[in-house]
N, C-alpha and C positions, 0 to 999 in steps of 0.2 A: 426731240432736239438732236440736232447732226453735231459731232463735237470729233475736233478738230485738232493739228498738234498747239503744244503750249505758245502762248507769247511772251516774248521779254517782259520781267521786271516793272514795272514803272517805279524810280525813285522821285520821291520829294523832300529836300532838306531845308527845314526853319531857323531861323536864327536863335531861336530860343524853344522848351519846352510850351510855353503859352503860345505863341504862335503854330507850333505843330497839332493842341489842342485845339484851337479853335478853327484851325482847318479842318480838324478829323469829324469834327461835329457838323461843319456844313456837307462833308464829304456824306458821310450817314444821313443826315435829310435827304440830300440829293437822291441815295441808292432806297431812304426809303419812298418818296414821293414814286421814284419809277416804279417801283415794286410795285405800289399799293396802284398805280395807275393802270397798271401788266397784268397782276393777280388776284387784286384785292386783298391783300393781307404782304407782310413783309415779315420776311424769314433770317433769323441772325442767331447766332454762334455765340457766345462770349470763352475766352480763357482767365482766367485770373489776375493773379498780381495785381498791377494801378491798373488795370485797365478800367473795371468797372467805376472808380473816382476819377477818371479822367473823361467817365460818359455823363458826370454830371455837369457839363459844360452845357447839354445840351437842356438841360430844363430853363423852363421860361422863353425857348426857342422856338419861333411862328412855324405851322405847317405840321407838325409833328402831332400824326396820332395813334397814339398810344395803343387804342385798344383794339389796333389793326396789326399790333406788335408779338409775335411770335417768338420767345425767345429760349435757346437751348445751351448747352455749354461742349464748348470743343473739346474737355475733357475736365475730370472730377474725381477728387481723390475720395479712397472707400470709407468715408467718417460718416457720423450722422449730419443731417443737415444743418444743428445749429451748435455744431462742431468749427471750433477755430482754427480748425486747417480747412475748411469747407470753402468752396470757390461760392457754394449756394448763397452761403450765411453771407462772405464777404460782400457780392453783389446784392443779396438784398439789406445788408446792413445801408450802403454807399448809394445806391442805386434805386433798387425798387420800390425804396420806402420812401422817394422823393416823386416818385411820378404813378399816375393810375393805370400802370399794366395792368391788366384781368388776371388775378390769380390763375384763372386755367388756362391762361397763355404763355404761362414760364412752368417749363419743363426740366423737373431735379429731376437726379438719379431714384430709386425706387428703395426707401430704407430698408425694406425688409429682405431685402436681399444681400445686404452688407457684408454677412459672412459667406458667400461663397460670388466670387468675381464669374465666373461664369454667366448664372442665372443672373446679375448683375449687369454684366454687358450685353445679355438678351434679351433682359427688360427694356433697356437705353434703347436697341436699335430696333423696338417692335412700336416706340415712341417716334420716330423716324418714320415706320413703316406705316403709321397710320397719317402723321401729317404729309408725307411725300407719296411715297407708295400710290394712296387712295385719293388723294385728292389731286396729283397731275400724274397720274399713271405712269411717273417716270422709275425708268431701271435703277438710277443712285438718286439720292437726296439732290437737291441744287439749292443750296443755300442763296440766297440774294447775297448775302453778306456774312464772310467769317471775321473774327475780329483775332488777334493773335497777337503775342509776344513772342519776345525771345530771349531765350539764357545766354548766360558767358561762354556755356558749352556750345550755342547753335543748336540746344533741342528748343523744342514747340509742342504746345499741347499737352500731351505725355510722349510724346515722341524723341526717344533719347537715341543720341548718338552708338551708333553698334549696336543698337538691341536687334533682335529679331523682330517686331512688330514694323522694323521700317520698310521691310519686302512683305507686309499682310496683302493679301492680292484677293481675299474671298469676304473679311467682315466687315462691315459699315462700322462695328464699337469694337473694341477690343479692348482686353484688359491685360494691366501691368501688374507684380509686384514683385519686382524688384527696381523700384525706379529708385535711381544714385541721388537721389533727395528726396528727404521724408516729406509724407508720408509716401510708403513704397509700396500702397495698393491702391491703384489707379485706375479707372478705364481711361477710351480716348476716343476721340474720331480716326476710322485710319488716313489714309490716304487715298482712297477709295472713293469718299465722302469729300474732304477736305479741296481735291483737284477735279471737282464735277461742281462746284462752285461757281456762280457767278460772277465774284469777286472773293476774294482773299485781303482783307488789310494790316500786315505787321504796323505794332508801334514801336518805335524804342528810341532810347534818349539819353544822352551820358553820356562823355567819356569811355565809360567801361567799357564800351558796346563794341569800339571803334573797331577793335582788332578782327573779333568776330565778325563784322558786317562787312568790313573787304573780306572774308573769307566767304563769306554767304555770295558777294553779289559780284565779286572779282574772281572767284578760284568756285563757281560751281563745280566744280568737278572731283573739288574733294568730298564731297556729297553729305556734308553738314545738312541733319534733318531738315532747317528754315531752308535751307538751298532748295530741297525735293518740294517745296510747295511749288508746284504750277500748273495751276489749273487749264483744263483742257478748253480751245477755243471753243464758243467766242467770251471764255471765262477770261479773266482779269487778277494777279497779282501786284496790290500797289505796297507800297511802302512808305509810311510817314514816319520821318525818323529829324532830328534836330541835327544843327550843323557840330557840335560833338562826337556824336555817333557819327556821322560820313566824313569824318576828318581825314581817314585813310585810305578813303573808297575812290575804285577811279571811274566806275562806272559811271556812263551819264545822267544828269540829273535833270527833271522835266521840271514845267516850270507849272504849278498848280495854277488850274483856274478848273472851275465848274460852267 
């Protein structure tokens, strides 16, 4: 694949959280049907927070199969996996236990490597290296679909604001601890990974957001981590976010349809 400079943003704002939901969920059919039509299998990312309750929209949903479902995490803090800061547990508490993923299709971090981050984010990106690597002979991963949030700060992933890991220019995983929110031992996708993507989809919603998201998507240039996501053509950054969150925002807004 010939990969090309970034393309603008695409923003979509809902009137409501439910509405931005139930877009997100036909938007994911959609990217999975292509996928699995292109590749036979469909490749995705999760991050934390609501997102994985906000992927239970999609059960009960036509077209959707599961166990063509490939699923990995954009990043994961160093706990064990049915540890309550765990993004694993969260989504399979919310998520996996509601739908028949193939256990060997969802990809945690490796627990026995918990005390040393290193051999931790070399175990994560050799999990990468057997499903991308070997089976489309490609130089980085290309995710079908990343799925993503964002902080009040404008980090993503584990990817915070002024750390060093937001110039990583050589690792697919890399690891944090000293992340400015517990728990502070983290791996992450870097950017390496994340803008060799086929699509990238932030969610976010609230008030809270507002201030941050005109800085994300009005003032790139103060290089807010969510900013630096832009995947390389003919990849795709969209953004579903409720009309709270783009309260402040003046970029243009597209008008969804599939």
């Amino acid at each position: 694949m010939v990969f090309g400079p970034p393309q603008d943003p695409i923003l979509y704002s809902f009137p409501s959280p439910n509405n931005l939901i139930d877009a997100l969920a036909s938007f994911v059919i959609k990217v999975q049907k292509d996928s699995i039509e292109k590749k036979g299998r469909f490749t995705i990312a999760l991050s934390g927070g609501s997102l994985p309750k906000q992927l239970n929209s999609l059960i009960g949903k036509p077209g959707l199969k599961w166990d063509l479902w490939h699923v990995y995490y954009a990043d994961e803090r160093a706990v064990p996996l049915d540890h309550p800061d765990s993004n694993h547990k969260l989504c399979s508490d919310v998520f996996y236990s509601k739908v028949p993923i193939p256990v060997q299709n969802i990809h945690p971090i490796d627990p026995n490597y918990l005390d040393d981050l290193d051999e931790l984010s070399d175990a994560y990106e050799q999990e990468l290296i057997r499903e991308f690597a070997m089976k489309d002979s490609a130089r980085y991963p290309v995710f079908d679909l990343i799925l993503l949030g964002m902080g009040p700060d404008g980090h993503t992933a584990s990817l915070f604001p002024g750390h060093e890991l937001l110039s990583e220019e050589d690792r697919w995983v890399a690891w944090i601890d000293d992340a400015p929110k517990p728990p502070p031992r983290r791996i992450t996708l870097t950017y390496l990974v994340i803008n060799h993507a086929a699509r990238v989809a932030f969610v976010a919603a609230g008030a809270e957001k507002a201030d941050t998201l005109h800085t994300v998507l009005d003032k790139p240039e103060e290089g807010l981590p969510a900013s630096r996501v832009r995947p390389a053509s003919p990849g795709q950054v969209f953004w579903f976010v409720d009309d709270a969150a783009s309260s402040k925002v003046q970029y243009q807004r597209a008008q969804f349809k599939l």
